[in-house]
C-alpha positions in Angstrom: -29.6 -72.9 77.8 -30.7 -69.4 77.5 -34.4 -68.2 76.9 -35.7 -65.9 74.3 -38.9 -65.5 73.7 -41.0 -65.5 70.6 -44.5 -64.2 69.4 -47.2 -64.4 72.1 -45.0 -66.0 74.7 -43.7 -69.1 72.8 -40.0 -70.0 73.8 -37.6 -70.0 71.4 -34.9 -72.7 71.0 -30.9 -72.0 69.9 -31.5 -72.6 66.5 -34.3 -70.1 66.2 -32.2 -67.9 68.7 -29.6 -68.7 65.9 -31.2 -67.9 62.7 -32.9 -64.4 64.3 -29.6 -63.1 65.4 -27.8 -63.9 62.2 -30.9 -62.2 60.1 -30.4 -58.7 62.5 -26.7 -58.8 61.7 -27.3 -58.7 58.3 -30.1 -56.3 58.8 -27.8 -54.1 60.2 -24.7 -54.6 57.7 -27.1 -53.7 55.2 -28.2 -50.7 56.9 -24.7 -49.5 57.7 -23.5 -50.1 53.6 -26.6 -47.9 52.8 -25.4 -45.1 55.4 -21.7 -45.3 53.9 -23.4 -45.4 50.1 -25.4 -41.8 51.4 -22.7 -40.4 53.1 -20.5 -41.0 50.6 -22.7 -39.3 47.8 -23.4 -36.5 50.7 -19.8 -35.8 50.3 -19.5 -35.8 46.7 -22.3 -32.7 47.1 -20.6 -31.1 49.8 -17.1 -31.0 47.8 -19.4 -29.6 44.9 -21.0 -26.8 47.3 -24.2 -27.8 47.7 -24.7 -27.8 51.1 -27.4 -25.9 51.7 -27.2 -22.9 54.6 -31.0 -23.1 54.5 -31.1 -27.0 55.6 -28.8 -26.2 58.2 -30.9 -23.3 59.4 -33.8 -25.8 59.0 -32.1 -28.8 61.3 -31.2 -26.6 63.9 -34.5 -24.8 64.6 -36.4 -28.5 64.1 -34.1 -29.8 66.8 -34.7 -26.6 68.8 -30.6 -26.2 68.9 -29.7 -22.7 69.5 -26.4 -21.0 71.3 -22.6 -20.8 71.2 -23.2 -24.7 72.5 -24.0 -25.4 68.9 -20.8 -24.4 67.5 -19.1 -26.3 70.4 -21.0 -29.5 69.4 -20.1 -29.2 65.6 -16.7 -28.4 66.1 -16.1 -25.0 65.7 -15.6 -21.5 67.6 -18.5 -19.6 67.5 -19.9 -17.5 65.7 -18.8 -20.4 62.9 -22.6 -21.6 62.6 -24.1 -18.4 62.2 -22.0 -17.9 59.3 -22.8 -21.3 58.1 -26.3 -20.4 58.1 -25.4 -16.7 56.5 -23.4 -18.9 53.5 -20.4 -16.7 54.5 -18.6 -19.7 55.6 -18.6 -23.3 54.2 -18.2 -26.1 57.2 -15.7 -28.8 56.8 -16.8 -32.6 56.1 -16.5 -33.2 59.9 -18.3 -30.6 61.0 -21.1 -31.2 58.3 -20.5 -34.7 60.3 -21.2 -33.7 63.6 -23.8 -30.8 62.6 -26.1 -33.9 61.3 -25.2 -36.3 64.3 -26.4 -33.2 66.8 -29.9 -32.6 64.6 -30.9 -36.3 63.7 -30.6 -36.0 60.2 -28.5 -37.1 56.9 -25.6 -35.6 56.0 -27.1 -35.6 52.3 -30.4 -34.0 53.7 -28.3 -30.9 54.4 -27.4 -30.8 50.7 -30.7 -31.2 49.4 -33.0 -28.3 48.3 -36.1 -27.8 50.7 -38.3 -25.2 51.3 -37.7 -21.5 51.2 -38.2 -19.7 54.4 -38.2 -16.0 55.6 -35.3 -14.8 58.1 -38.3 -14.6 60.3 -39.1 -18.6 60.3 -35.6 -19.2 61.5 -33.3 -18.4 64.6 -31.5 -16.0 62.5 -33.9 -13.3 63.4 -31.7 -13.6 66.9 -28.4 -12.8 65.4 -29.5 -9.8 64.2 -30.6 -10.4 60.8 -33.3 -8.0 59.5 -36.3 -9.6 58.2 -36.5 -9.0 54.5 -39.6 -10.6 52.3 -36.6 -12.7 50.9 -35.9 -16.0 51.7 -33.1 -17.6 53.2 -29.4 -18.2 51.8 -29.8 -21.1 49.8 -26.4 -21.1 48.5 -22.7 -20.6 49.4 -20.8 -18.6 46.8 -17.9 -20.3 45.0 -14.7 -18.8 46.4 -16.6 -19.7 50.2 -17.0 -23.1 49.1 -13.3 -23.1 47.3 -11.5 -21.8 50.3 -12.4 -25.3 52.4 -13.0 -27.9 50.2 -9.4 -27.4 48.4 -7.8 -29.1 51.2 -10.2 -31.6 51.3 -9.4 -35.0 49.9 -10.6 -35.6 46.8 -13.4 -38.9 47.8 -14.5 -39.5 51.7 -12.6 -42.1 53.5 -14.2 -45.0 54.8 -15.3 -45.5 58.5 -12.9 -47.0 60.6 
């Protein structure tokens, strides 16, 4: 028989052991239709063009990610995410992917408006940016956008 334990060192039996195991399974089958559900809206606003350079600029100096090892870990050659960030080139969905995977955040997070910041808040003031009183890129122009997303089917596929 195996031994789980309980609150405040009570033992539990197999049906207990049963019923707890069979309530975290659908804990987690919940949780994982929810993460589809938001990635799958995250997409929607990606194909739109409204990932946000800002929110990238924004995860990366949160996570204190810095470096060519950046554009390694997302996928692509560098200097790829400094242009991401200067909304002079739009990421593809797997690198939007792995870009939120490396920070610890949403997908949709990095398509969601947030606060604007000053070159000088960010990393960019590193890659040569000057630091003008205005705030960050907050937007990638259309023919950017246009120039990846056309090749980019037309809802995301589901997790394998």
């Amino acid at each position: 028989m195996t031994w789980r334990w309980g609150k405040a060192g009570q033992r539990l039996d197999e049906r207990e052991i049963s019923r707890r195991s069979r309530e975290a399974a659908q804990r987690r089958g919940k949780a994982k239709l929810a993460r589809e559900a938001d990635d799958a809206v995250a997409y929607k606003l990606w194909r739109a063009g409204e990932l946000r350079p800002d929110r990238i600029t924004m995860a990366l100096n949160a996570a204190k990610l810095y470096g060519p090892e950046v554009d390694v870990a997302c996928g692509a050659a560098e200097p790829d995410v400094d242009l991401w960030e200067a909304g002079k080139l739009y990421p593809t969905w797997e690198q939007v992917l792995l870009l939120a995977k490396l920070t610890g955040v949403t997908p949709r997070l990095l398509c969601t408006r947030g606060p604007d910041l000053r070159v000088s808040d960010t990393s960019l003031r590193f890659h040569g940016f000057r630091d003008d009183p205005e705030p960050l890129v907050t937007f990638y122009p259309p023919e950017v956008v246009a120039a990846t997303v056309t090749v980019a089917p037309e809802t995301v596929a589901p997790p394998t």
